[in-house]
C-alpha positions in Angstrom: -104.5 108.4 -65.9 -100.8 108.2 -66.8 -98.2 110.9 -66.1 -97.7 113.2 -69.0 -93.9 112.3 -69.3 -91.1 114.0 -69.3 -90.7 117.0 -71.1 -89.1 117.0 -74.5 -85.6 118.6 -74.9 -85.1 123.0 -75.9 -84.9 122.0 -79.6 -88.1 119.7 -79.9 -90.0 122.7 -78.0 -88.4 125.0 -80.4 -89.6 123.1 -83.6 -93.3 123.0 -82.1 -94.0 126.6 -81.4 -97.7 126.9 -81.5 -98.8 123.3 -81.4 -99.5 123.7 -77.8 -97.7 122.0 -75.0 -95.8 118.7 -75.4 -97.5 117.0 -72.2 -100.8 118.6 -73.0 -100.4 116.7 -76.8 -100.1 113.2 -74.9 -102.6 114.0 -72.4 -105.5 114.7 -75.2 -104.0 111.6 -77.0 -104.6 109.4 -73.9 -107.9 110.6 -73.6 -108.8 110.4 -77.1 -108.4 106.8 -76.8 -110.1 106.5 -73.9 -113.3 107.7 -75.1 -113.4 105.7 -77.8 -114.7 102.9 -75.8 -117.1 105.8 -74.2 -118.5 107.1 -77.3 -119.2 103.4 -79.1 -121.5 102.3 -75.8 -122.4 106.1 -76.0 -124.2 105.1 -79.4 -125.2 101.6 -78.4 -127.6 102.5 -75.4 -129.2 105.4 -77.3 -129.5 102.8 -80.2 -131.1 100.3 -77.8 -133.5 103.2 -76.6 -134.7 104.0 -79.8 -135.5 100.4 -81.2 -137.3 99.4 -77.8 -139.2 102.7 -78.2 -140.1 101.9 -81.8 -140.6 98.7 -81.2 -144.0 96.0 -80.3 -142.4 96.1 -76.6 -142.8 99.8 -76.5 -145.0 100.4 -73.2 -142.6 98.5 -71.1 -140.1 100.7 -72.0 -142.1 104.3 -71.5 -143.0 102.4 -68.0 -139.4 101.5 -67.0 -138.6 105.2 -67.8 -141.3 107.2 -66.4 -141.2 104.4 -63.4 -141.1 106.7 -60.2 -138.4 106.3 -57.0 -137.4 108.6 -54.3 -138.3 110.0 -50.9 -140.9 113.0 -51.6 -140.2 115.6 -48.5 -137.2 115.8 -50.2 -138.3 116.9 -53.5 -136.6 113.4 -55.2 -139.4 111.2 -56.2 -138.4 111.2 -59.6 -138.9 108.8 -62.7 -136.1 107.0 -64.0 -135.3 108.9 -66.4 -135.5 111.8 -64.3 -133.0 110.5 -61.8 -130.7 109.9 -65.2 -130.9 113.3 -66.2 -130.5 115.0 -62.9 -128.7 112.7 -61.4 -126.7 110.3 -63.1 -125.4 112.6 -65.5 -123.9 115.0 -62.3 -121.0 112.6 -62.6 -120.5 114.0 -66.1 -120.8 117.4 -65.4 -118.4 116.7 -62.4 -115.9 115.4 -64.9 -116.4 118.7 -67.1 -115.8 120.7 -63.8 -112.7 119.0 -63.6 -111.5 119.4 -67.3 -112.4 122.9 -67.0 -110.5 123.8 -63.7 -107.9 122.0 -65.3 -107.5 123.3 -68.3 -107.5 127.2 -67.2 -105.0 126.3 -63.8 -102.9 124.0 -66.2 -103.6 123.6 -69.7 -103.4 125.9 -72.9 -106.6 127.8 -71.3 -104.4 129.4 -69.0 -102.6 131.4 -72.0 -104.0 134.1 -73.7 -102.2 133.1 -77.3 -103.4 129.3 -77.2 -106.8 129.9 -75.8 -108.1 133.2 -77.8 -108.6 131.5 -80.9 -110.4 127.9 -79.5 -112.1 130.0 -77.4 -113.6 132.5 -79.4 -114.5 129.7 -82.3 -116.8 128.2 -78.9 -118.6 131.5 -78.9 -119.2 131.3 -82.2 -120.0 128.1 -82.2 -122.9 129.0 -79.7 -124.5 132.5 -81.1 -124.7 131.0 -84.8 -126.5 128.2 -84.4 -129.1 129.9 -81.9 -129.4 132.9 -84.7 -130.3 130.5 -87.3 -132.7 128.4 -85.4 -134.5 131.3 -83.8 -134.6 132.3 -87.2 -136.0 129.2 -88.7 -138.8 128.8 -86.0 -139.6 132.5 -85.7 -143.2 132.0 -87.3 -143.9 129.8 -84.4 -143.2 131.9 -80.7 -143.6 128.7 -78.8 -140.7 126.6 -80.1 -138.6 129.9 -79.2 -137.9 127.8 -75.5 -135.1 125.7 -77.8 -133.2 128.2 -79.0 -130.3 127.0 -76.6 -130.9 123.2 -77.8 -128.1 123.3 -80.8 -125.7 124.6 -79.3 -123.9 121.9 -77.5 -121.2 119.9 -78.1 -121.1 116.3 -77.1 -117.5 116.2 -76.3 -117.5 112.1 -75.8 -119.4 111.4 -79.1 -117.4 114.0 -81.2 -113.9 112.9 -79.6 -115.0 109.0 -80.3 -115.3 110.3 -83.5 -112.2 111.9 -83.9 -110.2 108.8 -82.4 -111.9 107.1 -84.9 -110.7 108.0 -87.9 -107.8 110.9 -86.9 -105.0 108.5 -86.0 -102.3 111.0 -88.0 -103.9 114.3 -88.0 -102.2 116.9 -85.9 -102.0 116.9 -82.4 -102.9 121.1 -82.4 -105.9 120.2 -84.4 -107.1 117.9 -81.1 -105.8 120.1 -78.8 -108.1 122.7 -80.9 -110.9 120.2 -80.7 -110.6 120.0 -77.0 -110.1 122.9 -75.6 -113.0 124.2 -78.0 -115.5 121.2 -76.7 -114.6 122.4 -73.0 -114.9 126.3 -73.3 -118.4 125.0 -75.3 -119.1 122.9 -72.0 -118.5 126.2 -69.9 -121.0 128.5 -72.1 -123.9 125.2 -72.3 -123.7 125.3 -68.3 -123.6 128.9 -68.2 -127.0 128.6 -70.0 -128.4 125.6 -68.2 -127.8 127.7 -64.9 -129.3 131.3 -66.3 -132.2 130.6 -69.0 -133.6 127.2 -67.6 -133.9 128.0 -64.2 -137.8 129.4 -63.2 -137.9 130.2 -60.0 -134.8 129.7 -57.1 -135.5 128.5 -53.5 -132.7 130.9 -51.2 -132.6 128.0 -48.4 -131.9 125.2 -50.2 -129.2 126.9 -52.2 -127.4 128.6 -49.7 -127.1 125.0 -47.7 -126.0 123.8 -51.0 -122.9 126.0 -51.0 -122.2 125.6 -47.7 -122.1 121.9 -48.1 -120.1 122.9 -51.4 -117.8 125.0 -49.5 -117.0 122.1 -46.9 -116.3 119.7 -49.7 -113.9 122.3 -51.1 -112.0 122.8 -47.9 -111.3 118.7 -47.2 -110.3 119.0 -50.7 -108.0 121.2 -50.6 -106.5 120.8 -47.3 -106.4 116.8 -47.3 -105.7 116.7 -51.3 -102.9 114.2 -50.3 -104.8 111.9 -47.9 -107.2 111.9 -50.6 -104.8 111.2 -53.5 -103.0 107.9 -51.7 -106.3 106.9 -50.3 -108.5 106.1 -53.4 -111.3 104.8 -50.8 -111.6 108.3 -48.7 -112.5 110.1 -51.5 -115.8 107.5 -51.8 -116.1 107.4 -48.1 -116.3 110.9 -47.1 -116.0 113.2 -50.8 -119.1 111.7 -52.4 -121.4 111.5 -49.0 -121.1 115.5 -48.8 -121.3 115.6 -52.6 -124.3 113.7 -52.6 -125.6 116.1 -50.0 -124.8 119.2 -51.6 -126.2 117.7 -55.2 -129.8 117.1 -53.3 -129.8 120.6 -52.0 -128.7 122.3 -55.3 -131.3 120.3 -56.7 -134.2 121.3 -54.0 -133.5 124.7 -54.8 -134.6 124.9 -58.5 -131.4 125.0 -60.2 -130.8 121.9 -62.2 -128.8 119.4 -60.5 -126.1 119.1 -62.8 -124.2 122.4 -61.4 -123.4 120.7 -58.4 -121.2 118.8 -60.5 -119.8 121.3 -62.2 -119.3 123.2 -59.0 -117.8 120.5 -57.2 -115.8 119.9 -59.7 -113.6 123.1 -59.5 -113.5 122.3 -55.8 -110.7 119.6 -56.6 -106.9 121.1 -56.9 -104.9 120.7 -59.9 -101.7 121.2 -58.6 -99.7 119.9 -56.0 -98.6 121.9 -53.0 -95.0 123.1 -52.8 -94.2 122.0 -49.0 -95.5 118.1 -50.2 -92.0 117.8 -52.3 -93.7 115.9 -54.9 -92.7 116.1 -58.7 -94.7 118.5 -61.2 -95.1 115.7 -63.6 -96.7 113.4 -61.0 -101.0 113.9 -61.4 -102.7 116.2 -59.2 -105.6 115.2 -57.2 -108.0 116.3 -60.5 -106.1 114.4 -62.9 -106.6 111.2 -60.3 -110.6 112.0 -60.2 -110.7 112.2 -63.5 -108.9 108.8 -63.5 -110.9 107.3 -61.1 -114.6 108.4 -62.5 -114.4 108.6 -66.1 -115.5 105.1 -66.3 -118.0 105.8 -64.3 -119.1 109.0 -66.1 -118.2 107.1 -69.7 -119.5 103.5 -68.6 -122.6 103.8 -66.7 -123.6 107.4 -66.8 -123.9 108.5 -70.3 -125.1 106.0 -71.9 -128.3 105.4 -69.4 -128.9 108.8 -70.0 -128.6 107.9 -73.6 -131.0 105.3 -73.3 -133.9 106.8 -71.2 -133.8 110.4 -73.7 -133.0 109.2 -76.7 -136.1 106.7 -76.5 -138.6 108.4 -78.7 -141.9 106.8 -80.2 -140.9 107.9 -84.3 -144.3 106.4 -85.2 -143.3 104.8 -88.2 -142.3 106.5 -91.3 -145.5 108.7 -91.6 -144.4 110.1 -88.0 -140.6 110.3 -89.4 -141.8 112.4 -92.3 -144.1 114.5 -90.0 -140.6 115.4 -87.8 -139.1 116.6 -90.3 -141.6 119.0 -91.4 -141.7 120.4 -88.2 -139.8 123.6 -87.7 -138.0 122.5 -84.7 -136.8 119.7 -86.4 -135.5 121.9 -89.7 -134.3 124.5 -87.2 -132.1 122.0 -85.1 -130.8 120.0 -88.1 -129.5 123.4 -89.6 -128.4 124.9 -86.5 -126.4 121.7 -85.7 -124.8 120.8 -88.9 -124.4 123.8 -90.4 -124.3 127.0 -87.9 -121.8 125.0 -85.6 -119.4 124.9 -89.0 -119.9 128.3 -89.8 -119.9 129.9 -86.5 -116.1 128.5 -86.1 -114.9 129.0 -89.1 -116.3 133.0 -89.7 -115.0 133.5 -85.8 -111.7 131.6 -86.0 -111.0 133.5 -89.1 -112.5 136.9 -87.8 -110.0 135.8 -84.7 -107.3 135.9 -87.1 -107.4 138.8 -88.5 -106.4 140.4 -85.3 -102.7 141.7 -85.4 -100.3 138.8 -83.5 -102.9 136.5 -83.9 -102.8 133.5 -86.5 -104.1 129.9 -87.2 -101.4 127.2 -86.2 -98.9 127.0 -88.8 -99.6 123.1 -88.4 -103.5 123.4 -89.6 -105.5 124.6 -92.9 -109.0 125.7 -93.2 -110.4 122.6 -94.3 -109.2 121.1 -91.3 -111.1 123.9 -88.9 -114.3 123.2 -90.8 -114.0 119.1 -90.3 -113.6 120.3 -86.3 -116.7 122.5 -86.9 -118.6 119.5 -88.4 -117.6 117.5 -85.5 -119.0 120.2 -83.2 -122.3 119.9 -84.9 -122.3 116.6 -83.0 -125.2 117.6 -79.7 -126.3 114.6 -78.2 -126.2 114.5 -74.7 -126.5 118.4 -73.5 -128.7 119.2 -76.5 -131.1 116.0 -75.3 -130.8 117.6 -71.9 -131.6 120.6 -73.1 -134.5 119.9 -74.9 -136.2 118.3 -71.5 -135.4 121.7 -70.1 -137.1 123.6 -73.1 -140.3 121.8 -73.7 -142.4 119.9 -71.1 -142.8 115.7 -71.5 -146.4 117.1 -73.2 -145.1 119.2 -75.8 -145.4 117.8 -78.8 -142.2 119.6 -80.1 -139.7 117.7 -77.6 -139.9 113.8 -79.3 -139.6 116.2 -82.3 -136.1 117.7 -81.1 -135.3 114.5 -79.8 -135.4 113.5 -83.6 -133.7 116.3 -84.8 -130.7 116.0 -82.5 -130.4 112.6 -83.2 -130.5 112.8 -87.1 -128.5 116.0 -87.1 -125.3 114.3 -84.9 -125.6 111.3 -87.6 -125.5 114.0 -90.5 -122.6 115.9 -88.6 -120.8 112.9 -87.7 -120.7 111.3 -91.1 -119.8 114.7 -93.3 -117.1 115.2 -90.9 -116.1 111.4 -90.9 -116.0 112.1 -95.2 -114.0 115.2 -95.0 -111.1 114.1 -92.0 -110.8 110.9 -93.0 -109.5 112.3 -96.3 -107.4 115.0 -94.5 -105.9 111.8 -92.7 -105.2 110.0 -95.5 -103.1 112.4 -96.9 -101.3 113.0 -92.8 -100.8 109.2 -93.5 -98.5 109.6 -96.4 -96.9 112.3 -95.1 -96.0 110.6 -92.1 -94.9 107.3 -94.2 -93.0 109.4 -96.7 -91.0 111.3 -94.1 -90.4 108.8 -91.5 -86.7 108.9 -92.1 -86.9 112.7 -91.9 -85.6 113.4 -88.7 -84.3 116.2 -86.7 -81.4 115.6 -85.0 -83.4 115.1 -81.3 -85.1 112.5 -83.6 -88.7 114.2 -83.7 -90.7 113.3 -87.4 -90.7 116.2 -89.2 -94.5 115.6 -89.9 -96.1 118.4 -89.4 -94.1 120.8 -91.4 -95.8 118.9 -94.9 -99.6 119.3 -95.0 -101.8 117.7 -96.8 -103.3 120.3 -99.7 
């Protein structure tokens, strides 16, 4: 990952006051178009799972996934898809653990006026959906176990999205994208660690944070070594993270929390007595250069592939999922709690004295974020695995749901921004002359109606 830059002059800081920071704007731009590339294959393997699911090749593809590998004693023979779940997509969650530290050490987390209103549109985000779908699927106890299954945010899918089709919207409305896709991260773990985990093993888990706490202290103490050294961190980093993932994983909790815990591990910022610049990355920003890739590339989308393969059954079985209250629940949940959960708490947020929406943003825009939230994939397909056993009829169900609901939100919110950015367009066309005197477009100050 690049260096943020330098930072702009008093006057261009002066003329941004509440669009969050300068370097932060060009960091969520870089990454914006990094996950482009993330989100498409994203889409492609889950596509791929779902047509050799569907299709006259369909056993070999329920064999490949439920095809079993691992040393027993241990507690890892797992199937395939197994291994993708718990294992493959602790690289993810390690990259969220990153983000996360990051974000409240160095980014507009760390301040109460930038982060109240993002944040607390997350929380709605989450209780909203759950209240509708509990709600939906109260005449039926036993689908109670998903209530936690809309409400996720797949951060790569929705930012694809966004990079997509937001090339001139405002920077604060990514930035508000963001920061509320991480804090909705935070809460999803949060849940993964509380509500899905039946029984602990005290061992196992205590070794686990002991190997943790190791990991932490080389981190910390040789964050230098490890930053000019890309080949330590794979040498001696991900042998004791593989370690402390196997033992997290023995004791009950899901495995994914090893990632996320390692990931706050990993320092931010550099040390004082190391004389190095501010604006050069810290050893989290070079992690999160180094695996993203591998989190984006490889990761992801074979989880994609080996949950998102569901036998539909045709169009009778297509018609039977959607009659289903899971399915009704999750679509509703997804496309329209996660929109109205933002919007009522970002405006309740609001109305709080000294607090106020970014001068730079209208409503409309806030509810084409909140469709874009709507957008669960990945930890909502994880979270159905977690809520309903491979038996349950209701998960291929969810599965269904998720899948048609982040379609549904992705393509209203597609309609609505890429209108909102049409009209950013001709602002930015019709005031490209109109420069302040540090020669900063005066873009933002004209919105769209």
């Amino acid at each position: 990952m690049t260096s943020p830059g330098p930072t702009p002059p008093a006057t261009a800081r002066g003329l941004f006051p509440r669009l969050g920071s300068y370097a932060e704007a060009l960091r969520i731009g870089t990454l914006l178009r990094k996950e482009t590339v993330g989100g498409a294959l994203l889409v492609l393997m889950a596509a791929i799972g779902i047509l050799w699911a569907n299709s006259p090749w369909a056993d070999s593809y329920f064999a490949l996934r439920d095809f079993e590998i691992g040393y027993e004693p241990w507690h890892l023979r797992l199937s395939l898809g197994a291994w993708a779940a718990d294992g493959l997509l602790a690289i993810f969650f390690f990259l969220v653990g990153l983000e996360l530290k990051r974000e409240f050490v160095a980014g507009d987390l760390r301040r109460f006026s930038t982060a109240i209103v993002p944040v607390t549109a997350a929380v709605g985000g989450v209780i909203v959906p759950a209240l509708l779908y509990v709600a939906i699927v109260a005449p039926a106890p036993g689908l109670m176990r998903g209530w936690a299954i809309p409400t996720a945010t797949d951060i790569a899918f929705a930012v694809a999205v966004l990079a997509l089709i937001g090339s001139h919207l405002p920077a604060p409305l990514r930035l508000f994208l963001l920061t509320l896709a991480v804090v909705d991260d935070l809460i999803a773990i949060s849940i993964i660690a509380i509500f899905y985990t039946a029984a602990i093993n005290l061992i196992p888990l205590l070794l686990g944070l002991l190997t943790i706490a190791v990991y932490a202290v080389l981190a910390q103490r040789y964050r230098q070594f490890f930053h000019l050294r890309s080949s330590a961190a794979w040498l001696i980093l991900l042998p004791i993270g593989v370690v402390a993932w196997a033992f997290i994983h023995a004791s009950g909790i899901h495995a994914t929390i090893a990632g996320v815990l390692l990931g706050f591990t990993i320092p931010v910022l550099h040390r004082r007595r190391d004389n190095i610049a501010d604006t050069a990355p810290g050893l989290a920003e070079e992690f999160e250069h180094r695996f993203r890739p591998l989190s984006a590339g490889i990761a992801v989308p074979v989880f994609a592939f080996f949950s998102a393969g569901v036998a539909i059954g045709g169009t009778e079985g297509f018609v039977s999922a959607l009659a289903d209250p899971v399915t009704i629940g999750i679509v509703v949940a997804l496309v329209a709690g996660k929109p109205l959960g933002i919007v009522a708490a970002t405006w309740l947020t609001t109305r709080t004295r000294g607090i106020r929406l970014d001068p730079a943003l209208r409503w409309i825009d806030i509810t084409g974020v909140g469709l874009l939230a709507g957008i669960g994939f990945t930890v909502s397909l994880l979270v159905t695995e977690l809520s309903f056993s491979a038996s349950d009829p209701p998960r291929d169900h969810a599965k269904v749901a998720i899948l048609l609901a982040s379609v549904l939100a992705a393509a209203i919110a597609s309609i609505l921004l890429i209108s909102r950015n049409r009209g950013y367009r001709k602002i930015a066309q019709s005031h490209a002359v109109d420069t302040n005197r540090d020669g900063i477009p005066d873009v933002y100050q004209h919105r769209p109606e």
